[in-house]
NUTOR-697985 format. One line per 5 residues: number of its first residue (from 1); their letters; for each residue z, y, x of C-alpha. Coordinates in steps of 0.1 Angstrom, whole numbers. Last residue first. Layout:
<recs>
NUM	a	Z,Y,X ~ ... .
</recs>
This chain:
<recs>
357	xxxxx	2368,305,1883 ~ 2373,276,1853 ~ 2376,251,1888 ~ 2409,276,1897 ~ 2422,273,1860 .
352	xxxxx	2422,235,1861 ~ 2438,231,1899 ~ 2468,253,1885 ~ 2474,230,1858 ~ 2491,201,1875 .
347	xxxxx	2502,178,1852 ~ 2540,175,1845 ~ 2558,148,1877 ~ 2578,125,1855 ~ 2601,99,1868 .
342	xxxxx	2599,65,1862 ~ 2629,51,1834 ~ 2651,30,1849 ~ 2655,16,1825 ~ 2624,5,1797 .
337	xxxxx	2601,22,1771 ~ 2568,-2,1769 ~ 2539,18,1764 ~ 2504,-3,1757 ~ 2466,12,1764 .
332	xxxxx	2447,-9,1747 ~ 2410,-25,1765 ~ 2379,-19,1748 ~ 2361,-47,1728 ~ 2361,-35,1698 .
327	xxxxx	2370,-60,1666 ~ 2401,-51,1649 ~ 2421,-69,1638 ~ 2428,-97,1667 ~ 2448,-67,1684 .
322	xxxxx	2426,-51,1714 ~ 2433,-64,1747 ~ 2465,-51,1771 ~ 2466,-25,1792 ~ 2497,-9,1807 .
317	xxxxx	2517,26,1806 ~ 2556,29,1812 ~ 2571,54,1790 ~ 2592,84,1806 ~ 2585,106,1775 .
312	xxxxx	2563,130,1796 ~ 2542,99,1806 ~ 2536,93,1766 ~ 2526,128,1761 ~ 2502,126,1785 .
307	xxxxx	2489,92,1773 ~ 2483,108,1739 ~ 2469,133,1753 ~ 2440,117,1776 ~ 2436,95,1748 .
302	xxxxx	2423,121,1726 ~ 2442,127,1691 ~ 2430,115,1657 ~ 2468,107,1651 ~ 2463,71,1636 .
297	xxxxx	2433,63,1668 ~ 2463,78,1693 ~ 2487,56,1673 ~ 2459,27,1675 ~ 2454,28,1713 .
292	xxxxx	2493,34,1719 ~ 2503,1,1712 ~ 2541,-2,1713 ~ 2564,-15,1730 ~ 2601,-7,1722 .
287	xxxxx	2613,-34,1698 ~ 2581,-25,1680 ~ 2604,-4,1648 ~ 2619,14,1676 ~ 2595,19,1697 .
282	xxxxx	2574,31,1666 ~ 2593,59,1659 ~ 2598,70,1694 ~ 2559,70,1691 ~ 2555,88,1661 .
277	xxxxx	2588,113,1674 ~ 2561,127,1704 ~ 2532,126,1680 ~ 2554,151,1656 ~ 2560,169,1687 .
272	xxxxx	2522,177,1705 ~ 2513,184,1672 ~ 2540,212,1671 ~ 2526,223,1706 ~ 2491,225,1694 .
267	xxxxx	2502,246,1664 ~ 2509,235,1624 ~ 2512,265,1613 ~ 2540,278,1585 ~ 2527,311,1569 .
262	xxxxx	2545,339,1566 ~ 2527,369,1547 ~ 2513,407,1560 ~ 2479,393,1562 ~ 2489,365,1588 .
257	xxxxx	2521,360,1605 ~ 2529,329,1622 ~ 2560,306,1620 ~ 2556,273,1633 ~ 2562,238,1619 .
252	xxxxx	2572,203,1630 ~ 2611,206,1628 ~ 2619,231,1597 ~ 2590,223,1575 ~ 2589,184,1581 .
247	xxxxx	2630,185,1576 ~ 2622,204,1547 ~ 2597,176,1531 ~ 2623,149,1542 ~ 2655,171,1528 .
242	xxxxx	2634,169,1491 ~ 2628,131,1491 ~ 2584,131,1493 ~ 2571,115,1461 ~ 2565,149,1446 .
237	xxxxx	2539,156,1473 ~ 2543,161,1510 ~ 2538,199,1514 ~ 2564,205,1491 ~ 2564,247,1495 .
232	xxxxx	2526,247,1496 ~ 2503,262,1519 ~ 2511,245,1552 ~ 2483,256,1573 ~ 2465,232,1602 .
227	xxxxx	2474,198,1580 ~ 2469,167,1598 ~ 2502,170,1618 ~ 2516,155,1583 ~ 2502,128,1577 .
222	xxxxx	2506,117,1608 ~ 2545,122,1605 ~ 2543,105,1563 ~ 2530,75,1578 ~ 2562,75,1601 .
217	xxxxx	2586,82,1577 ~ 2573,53,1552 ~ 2572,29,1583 ~ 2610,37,1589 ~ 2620,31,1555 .
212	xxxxx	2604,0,1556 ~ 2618,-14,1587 ~ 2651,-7,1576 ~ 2646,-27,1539 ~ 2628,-57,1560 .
207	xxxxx	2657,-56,1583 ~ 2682,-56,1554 ~ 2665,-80,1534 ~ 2661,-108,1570 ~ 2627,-121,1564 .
202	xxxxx	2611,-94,1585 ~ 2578,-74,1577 ~ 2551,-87,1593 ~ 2523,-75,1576 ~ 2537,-47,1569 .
197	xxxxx	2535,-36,1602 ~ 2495,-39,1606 ~ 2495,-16,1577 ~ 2516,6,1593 ~ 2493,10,1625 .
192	xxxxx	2463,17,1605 ~ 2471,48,1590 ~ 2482,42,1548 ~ 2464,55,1523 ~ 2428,42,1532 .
187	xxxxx	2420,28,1498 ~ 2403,-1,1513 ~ 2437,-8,1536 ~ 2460,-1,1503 ~ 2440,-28,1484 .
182	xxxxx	2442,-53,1511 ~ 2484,-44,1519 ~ 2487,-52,1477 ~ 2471,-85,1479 ~ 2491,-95,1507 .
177	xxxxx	2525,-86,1491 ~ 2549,-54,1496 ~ 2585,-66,1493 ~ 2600,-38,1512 ~ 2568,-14,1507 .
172	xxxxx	2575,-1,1473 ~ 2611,8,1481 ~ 2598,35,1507 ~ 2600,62,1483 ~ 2638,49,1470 .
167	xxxxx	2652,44,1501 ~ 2643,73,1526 ~ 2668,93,1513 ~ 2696,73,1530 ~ 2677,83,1564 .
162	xxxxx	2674,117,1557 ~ 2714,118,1549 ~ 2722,95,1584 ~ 2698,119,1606 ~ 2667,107,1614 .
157	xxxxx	2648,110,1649 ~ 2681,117,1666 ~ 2701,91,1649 ~ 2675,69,1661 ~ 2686,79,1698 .
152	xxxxx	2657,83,1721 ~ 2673,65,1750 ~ 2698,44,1735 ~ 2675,21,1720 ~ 2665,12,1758 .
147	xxxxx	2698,6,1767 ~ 2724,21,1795 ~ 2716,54,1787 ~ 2720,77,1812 ~ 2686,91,1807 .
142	xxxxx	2694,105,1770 ~ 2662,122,1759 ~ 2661,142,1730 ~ 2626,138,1712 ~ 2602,156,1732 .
137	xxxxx	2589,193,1728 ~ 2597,210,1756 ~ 2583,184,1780 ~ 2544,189,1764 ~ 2544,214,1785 .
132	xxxxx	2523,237,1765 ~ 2484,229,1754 ~ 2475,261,1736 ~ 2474,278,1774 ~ 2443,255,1778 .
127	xxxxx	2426,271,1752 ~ 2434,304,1758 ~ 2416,298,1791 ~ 2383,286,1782 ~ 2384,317,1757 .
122	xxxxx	2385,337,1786 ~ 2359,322,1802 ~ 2338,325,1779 ~ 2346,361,1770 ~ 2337,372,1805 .
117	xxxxx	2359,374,1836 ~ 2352,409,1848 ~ 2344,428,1821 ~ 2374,411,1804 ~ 2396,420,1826 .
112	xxxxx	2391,452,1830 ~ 2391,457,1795 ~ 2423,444,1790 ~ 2436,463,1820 ~ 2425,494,1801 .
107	xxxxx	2440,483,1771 ~ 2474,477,1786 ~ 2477,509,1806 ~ 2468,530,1776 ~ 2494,511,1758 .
102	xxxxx	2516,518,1784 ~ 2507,557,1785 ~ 2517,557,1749 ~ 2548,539,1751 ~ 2559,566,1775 .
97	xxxxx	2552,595,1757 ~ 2566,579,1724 ~ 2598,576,1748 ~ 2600,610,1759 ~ 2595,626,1725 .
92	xxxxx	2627,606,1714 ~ 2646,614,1747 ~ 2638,651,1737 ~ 2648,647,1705 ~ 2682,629,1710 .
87	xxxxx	2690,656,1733 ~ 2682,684,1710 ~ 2706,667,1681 ~ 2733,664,1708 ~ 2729,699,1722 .
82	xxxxx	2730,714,1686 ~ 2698,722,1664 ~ 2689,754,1650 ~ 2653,767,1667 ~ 2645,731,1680 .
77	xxxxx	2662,711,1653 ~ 2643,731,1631 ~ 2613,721,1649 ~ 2617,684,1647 ~ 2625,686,1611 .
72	xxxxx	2592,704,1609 ~ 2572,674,1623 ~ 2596,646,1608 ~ 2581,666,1575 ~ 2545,665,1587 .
67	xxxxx	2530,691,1596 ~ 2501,709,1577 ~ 2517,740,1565 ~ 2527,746,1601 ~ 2487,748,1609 .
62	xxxxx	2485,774,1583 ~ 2512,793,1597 ~ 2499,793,1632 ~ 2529,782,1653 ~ 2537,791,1689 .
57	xxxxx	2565,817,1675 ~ 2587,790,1660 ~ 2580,794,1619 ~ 2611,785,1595 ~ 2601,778,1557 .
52	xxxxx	2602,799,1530 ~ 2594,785,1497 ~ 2585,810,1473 ~ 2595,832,1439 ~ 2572,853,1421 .
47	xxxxx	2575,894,1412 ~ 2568,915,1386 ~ 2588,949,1397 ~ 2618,966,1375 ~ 2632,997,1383 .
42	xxxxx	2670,1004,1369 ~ 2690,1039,1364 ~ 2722,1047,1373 ~ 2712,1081,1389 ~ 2726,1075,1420 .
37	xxxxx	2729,1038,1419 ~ 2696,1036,1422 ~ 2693,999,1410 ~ 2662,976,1415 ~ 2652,947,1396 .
32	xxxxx	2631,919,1404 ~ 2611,900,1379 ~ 2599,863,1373 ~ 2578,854,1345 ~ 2575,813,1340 .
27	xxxxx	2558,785,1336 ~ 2529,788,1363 ~ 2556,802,1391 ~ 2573,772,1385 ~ 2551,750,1397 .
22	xxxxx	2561,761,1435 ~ 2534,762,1459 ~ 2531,739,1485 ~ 2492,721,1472 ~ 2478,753,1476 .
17	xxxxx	2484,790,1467 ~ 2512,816,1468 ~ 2522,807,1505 ~ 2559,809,1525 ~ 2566,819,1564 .
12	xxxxx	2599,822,1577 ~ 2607,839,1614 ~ 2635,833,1635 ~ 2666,848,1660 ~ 2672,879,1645 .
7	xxxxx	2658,872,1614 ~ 2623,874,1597 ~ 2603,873,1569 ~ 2568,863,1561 ~ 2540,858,1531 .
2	xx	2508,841,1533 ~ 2483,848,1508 .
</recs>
């Protein structure tokens, strides 16, 4: 049963049964006494005690039961509230109004479009917005430099501290010997282009120490970008200097969201990067030419973008015949990083989406 009191300026309304009642009333006796104070004597009435809680005249009392507790906080500010506290609940109500109708908005656009594009097309679409402006991803690029090397900065594809890691992994391939560049080229754990290096490693210790450490980064890069989800903390193996693996993590990686948990992606446009720093990588160690064929062959990338990525980078683009190693017959795309550098004009995408139409 539903029980009531009022005020002057609001009614209460309290049950005896359901989930609001109080447990109490099952442990105990309650009674209410009354005094005449004429005669001095007491009456005394069974009685049970109840929550009371406010009811604004629009309300059904079983539908206030119901509300949510923001919900009846919401109406005692109403009936009690100050101006402030009324203010800050109408302005409340107004937004959720108003994010509502947007979202309306957006899904019936969303449908509109998509009845009137088709899902083909639209994936067609997504598709070529994964492939950003490949720009926003270079290496930094100093134009006023007045050298090649000075152009994409080493310092700014390896700091000093990553660098001096480097050491000990990449130890193994200073004085690497025939036999051993054989056995590593049947077991496929090196990409093709560093195994070519190694065979020509310089005679000079230092150089052949430098050029080392550089190869070892660079395998580990296209290593890398081969992974879609990095699932492990070290995604590079124990062998991988601990700043190396969180330089990988930090630079080459993105940040998506998937079942409530953060994942690090490896996205079209962090591909894009880590083939970006390959080939400032390899200018370097190829006294800035390189062959592009075999990176792009390393990366498993097509050659239209490797060569866009290239152009973006300011490289100059030639052909040249295969390497004696390997055997097709198709002609190498070479870069060769030199000042001036040509400008870039970024590929015209508006023709693309109008031939998807």
């Amino acid at each position: 049963n539903f029980h009531t009191s009022e005020t002057d300026r609001l009614s209460y309304v309290g049950r005896n049964f359901g989930s609001g009642v109080l447990k109490c009333n099952s442990l105990c006796r309650y009674f209410v006494g009354v005094l005449d104070k004429d005669s001095g004597q007491m009456d005394v009435y069974n009685a049970e005690l109840f929550n009371m809680q406010p009811l604004l005249s629009d309300d059904d009392p079983s539908d206030y039961q119901n509300k949510s507790y923001r919900e009846k906080v919401d109406s005692c500010i109403e009936a009690f509230g100050t101006n402030k506290q009324k203010r800050a609940l109408n302005s409340r109500r107004m937004n959720q109004v108003g994010s509502e109708t947007l979202n309306v908005a957006v899904m019936k656009a969303a449908e509109n479009i998509i009845e009137a594009k088709g899902v083909a097309a639209l994936v067609s679409d997504a598709a070529q917005d994964d492939l950003p402006d490949v720009s926003l991803f270079l290496p930094p690029c100093h134009e006023d430099a007045d050298k090649p090397e000075n152009v994409y900065r080493f310092e700014d594809l390896l700091s000093p501290a990553e660098y001096e890691a480097l050491q000990t992994p990449a130890a193994a391939l200073v004085n690497i010997t025939p036999e051993e560049i054989l056995k590593k080229a049947e077991e496929k754990s090196h990409c093709y282009f560093v195994l070519e290096e190694l065979k020509s490693m310089p005679l000079n210790e230092d150089s052949r120490d430098h050029k080392a450490r550089c190869l070892w980064f660079l395998d580990a890069l296209i290593k890398f970008s081969f992974q879609k989800v990095i699932k492990k903390k070290y995604a590079m193996g124990p062998d991988c200097p601990h700043i190396i693996n969180s330089k990988l993590m930090k630079n080459f990686t993105a940040l998506t969201y998937n079942n409530g948990s953060i994942q690090n992606l490896i996205s079209a446009s962090m591909k894009a990067k880590i083939t970006a720093y390959v080939i400032a990588l390899a200018l370097h160690i190829n006294n800035f030419e390189t062959d592009l064929t075999v990176l792009q062959r390393d990366m498993r990338l097509r050659e239209k973008r490797m060569l866009e990525i290239a152009k973006a980078m300011r490289l100059k683009i030639s052909k040249r015949k295969a390497p004696s190693g390997l055997l097709d017959n198709e002609d190498h795309k070479l870069a060769t990083l030199s000042l001036p550098l040509p400008a870039f004009k970024p590929p015209g995408r508006q023709q693309k989406r109008k031939k998807m139409n």
